[in-house]
N, C-alpha and C positions, 0 to 999 in steps of 0.2 A: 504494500500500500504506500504509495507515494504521502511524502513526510509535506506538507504547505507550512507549515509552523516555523515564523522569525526566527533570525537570532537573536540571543537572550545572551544580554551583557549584563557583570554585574561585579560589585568592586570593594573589599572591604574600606572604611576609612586610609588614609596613606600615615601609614604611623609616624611620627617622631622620634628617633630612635638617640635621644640626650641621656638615656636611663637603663636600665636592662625593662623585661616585658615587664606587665601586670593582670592582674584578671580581668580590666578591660580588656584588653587587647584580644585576648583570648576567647572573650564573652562574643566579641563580635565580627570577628575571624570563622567562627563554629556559625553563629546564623548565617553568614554570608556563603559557606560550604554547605549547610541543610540546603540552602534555596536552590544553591547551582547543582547539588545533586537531583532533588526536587523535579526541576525543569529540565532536565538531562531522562529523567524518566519519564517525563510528559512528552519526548520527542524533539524538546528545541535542541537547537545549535549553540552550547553554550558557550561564553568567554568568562572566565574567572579570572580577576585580577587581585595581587593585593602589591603593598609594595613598603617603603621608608619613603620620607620629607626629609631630607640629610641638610637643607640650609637654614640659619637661624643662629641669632644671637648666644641662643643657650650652649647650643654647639660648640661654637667658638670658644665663651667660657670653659666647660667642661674638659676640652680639649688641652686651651692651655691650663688650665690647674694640673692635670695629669702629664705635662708637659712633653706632648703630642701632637700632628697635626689633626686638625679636622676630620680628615679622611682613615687616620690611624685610628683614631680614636672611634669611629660607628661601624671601625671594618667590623672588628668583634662583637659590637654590640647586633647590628644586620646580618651576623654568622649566627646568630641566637636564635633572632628570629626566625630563620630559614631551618634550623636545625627543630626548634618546637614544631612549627606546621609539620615537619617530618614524622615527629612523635606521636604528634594528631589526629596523624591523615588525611590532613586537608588537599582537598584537590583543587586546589590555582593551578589556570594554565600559566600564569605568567607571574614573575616578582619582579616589581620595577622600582629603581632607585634614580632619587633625580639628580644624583649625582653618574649615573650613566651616559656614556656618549650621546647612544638611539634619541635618551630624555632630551640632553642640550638642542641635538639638532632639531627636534619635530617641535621645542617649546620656540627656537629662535625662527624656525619658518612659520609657525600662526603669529607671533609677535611682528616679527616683519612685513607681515600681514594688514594685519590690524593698522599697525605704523602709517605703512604708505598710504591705506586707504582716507586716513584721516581720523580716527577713532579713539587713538591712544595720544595721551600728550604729557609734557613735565609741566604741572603745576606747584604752587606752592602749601604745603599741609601744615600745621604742628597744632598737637595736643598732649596731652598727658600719656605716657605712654612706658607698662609696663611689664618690663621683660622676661619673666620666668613664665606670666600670661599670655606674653605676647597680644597684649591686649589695648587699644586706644580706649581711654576713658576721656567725661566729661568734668572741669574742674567741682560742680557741684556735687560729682559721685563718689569725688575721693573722700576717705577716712583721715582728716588731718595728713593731707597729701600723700597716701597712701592705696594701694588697691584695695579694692572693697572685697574683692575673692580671695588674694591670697596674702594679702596682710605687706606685701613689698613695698620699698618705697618706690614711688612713680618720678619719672623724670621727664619735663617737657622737652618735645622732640620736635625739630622745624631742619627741615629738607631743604631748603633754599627755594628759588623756583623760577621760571620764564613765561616768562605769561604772553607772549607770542604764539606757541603753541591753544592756550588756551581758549585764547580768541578766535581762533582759527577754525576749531571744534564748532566753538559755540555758536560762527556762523553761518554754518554750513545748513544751520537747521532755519532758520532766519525767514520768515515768513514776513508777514506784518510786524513794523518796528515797535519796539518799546522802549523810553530814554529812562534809565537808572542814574537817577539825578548827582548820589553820588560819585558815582563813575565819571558820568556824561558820556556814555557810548549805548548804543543801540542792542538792546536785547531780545528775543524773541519771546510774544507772551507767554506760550509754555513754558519756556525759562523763569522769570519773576515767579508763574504760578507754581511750579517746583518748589523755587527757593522758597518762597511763603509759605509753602504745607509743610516743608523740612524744618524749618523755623518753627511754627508751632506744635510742631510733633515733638520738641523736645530739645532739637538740637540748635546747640549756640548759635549768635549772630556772627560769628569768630567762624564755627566750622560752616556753618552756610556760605561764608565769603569763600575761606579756603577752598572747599567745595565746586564752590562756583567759577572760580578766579575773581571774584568781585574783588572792588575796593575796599578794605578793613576801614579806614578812616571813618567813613559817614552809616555803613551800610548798617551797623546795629542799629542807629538813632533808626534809619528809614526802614527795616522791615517791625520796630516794636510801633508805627504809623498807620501800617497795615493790614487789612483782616485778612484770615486764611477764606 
């Protein structure tokens, strides 16, 4: 009987490999194996993926305290991992680390992608931001400057930024004008109507600029002006 039934992808989380495992990792490795067995016996075509996230601050640390490179230091710990799924029986077709060649090349040809077409751009960002979380927070969410999850202290992070690009983005979308007084340059109203509902959903008048490439100078006074 001829098979019609897709293929069926499917992929556990890409672990963080700063640590040895834990019974997350394993908790959800095991459902992502039921499922692709699962569909494997309903007929589909299945892809099982799981893999490591090898880049990151934590990394780094971790590495030099053990006074190690980067790449020394997760060989052992992504030899672990590979060695448990063994122990497990988990059936991944594949284990992908993005510290592999394959990874570099297929993330730098969608990026390049993206690039030319006009979609990706260096703007300018910072907020509070902390690192064992990996995590941006809002200054009203910190604990006496502090992460509200894991108790670290937070440190304000600002990337620099070109706001050429930015511009560039924003007018590609450009319908009917709209003038952002603080600015004084031409915005399109989905644009303002964005920035207005990001604003009162919660987040600053600081990350709406960053956000937007807007002007920081004026742009808090003029979106608290505004209704959503």
């Amino acid at each position: 009987m001829e098979n019609n039934k897709p293929p069926f992808y499917i992929t556990t989380p890409i672990y963080y490999p700063s640590g040895n495992l834990h019974m997350g990792n394993a908790y959800t490795t095991i459902l992502a194996d039921s499922i692709a067995r699962h569909k494997k016996k309903e007929g589909y075509d299945v892809f099982f993926l799981t893999g490591t996230d090898e880049h990151g601050q934590k990394i780094q640390r971790k590495a030099q305290e053990a006074n190690l490179s980067p790449i020394e230091y997760i060989d052992k710990i992504v030899d672990s991992f590979k060695l448990l799924w063994r122990e497990l029986n988990i059936s991944n077709d594949d284990f992908i680390r993005t510290t592999d060649e394959r990874h570099h090349r297929a993330v730098q040809t969608v990026f390049q992608k993206i690039y030319d077409q006009g979609d990706i751009y260096k703007a300018a960002y910072e907020g509070w931001y902390c690192t064992p979380c990996e995590t941006f927070w809002l200054e009203r969410q910190l604990k006496e400057k502090k992460c509200p999850d894991c108790g670290a202290e937070s440190k304000q992070h600002n990337n620099g930024h070109n706001r050429s690009g930015a511009q560039r983005v924003l007018c590609r979308h450009c319908g009917k004008s709209y003038t952002l007084e603080p600015k004084k340059r031409e915005y399109a109203p989905e644009t303002i109507e964005a920035a207005i509902k990001m604003y009162y959903s919660g987040v600053s008048g600081r990350g709406v600029a960053n956000y937007f490439g807007f002007n920081k100078s004026n742009v808090v006074r003029w979106l608290k002006k505004t209704k959503p």
